[in-house]
N, C-alpha and C positions, 0 to 999 in steps of 0.2 A: 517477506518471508524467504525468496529466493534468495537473497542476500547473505540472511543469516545462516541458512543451510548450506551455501558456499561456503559462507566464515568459518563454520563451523566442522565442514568438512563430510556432511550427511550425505547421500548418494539419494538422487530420487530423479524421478521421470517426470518431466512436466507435458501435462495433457491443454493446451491452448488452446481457447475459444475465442471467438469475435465476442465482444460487450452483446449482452441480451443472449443471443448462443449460447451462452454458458450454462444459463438456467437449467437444463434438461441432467446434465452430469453435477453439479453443484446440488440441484436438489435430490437426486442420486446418493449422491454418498454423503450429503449431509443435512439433508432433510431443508437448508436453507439457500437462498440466491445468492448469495454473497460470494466474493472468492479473498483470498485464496484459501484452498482447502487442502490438507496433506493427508491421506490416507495411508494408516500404517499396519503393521500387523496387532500394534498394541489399541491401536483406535483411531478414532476419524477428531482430527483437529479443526474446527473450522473460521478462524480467522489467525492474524498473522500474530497476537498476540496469544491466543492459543497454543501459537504453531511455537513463538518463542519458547512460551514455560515447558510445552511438551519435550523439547529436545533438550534445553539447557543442563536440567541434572545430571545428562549421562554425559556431559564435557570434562574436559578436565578441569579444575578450579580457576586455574589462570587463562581461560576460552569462554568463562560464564560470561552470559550478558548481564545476569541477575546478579547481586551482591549476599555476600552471607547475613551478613548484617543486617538485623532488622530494618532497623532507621533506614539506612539506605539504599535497603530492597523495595522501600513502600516509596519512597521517594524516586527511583526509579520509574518502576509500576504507574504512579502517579502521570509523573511526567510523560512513558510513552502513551498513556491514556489520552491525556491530552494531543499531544501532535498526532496518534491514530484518529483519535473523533473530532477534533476541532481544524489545526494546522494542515493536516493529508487532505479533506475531503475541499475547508479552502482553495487549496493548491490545486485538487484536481478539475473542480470551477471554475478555477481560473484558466487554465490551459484547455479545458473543454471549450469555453466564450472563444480564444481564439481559433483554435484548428479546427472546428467546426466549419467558420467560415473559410476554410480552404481546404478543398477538397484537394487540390495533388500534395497535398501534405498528410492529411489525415487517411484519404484510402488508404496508400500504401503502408501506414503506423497499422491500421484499421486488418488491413487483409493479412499481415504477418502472421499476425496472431491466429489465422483463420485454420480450423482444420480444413483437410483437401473438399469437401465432400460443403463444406462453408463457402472454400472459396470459388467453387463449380456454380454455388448459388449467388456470388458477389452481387451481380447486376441486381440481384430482386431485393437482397439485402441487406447493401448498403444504406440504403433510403431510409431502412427499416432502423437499422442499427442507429442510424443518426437521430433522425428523429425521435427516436428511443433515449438515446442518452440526453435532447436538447430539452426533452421534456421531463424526464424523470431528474432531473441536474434543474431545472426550471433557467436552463440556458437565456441569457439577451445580453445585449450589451453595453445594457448597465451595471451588469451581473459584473465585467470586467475589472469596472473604477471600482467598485464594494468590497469585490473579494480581494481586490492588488491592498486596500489600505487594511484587511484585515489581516493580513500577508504580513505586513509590513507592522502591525502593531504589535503582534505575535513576535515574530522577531526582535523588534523593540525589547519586550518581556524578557525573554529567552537572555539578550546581553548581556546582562550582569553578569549572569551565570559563567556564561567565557571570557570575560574582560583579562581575568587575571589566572585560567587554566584552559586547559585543552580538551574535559571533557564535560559533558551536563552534570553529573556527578561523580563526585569523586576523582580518583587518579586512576583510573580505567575504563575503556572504552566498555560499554553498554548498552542495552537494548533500547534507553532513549535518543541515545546516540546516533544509532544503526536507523531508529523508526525517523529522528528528525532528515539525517541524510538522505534515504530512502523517499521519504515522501516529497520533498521540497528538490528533488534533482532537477525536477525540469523547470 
């Protein structure tokens, strides 16, 4: 969602919590744990696919992520549906299994994000936050070889699609585009 609110050119404030932290402000403005959430004067968006459709109409036509065209607006849709709920949450699996096991890599990712008043409470919460995510992720490390081949078969899929152009659909860059990039960076 940060992403595309950069591409896109939207002005907003990002309010950062430590993973599990979040809950308290997340379910605040949007009744759910989840993030990200954009709260605006026109309304509370609460995922990044939300956050997508909410901003794209007031773009200009050549900035849309979405297409006009039927066909290839559902086809879009489709597609970031998939790398949002299948390819993202893989990827994030995957890189949880490793930097778990390494703490001077993972605090410091871990406390960035922390607000002041979070990172005052590091020491108690760190333990908390990890175990929190190793569990709710059902983290181990066989999780690693699983998720790396469903990574990779995903991808597989995905190929055709770019063999022979430069975007998942069509001749413009789009919100499958933006969600494949976005979620598989690391």
């Amino acid at each position: 969602a940060r992403w595309a609110l950069d591409r896109m050119g939207v002005e907003y404030t990002e309010e950062s919590h430590a993973p599990l932290a979040h809950y308290p402000a997340t379910l605040r403005a949007s009744g759910q744990r989840t993030v990200p959430v954009l709260v605006t004067e026109d309304g509370v968006f609460s995922d990044s696919t939300d956050i997508l459709n909410g901003v794209d109409p007031f773009l200009p036509e050549a900035a849309r992520l979405f297409p006009e065209e039927d066909a290839a607006r559902r086809e879009v849709s489709t597609l970031e549906e998939t790398i949002d709920r299948e390819i993202g949450p893989r990827v994030r699996r995957w890189v949880y299994a490793w930097l778990l096991d390494e703490p001077a890599i993972v605090r410091p990712l871990i406390e960035r994000s922390m607000t002041s008043a979070e990172k005052k409470m590091s020491p108690v919460l760190m333990p908390v936050v990890i175990a929190g995510i190793k569990r709710g992720l059902a983290i181990s490390p066989e999780l690693r070889e699983s998720q790396f081949e469903k990574i990779e078969a995903s991808f597989a899929a995905l190929a055709p699609r770019l063999a022979k152009k430069e975007y998942l659909v069509g001749d413009s860059f789009s919100a499958a585009d933006l969600a494949l990039a976005a979620l598989t960076a690391p």
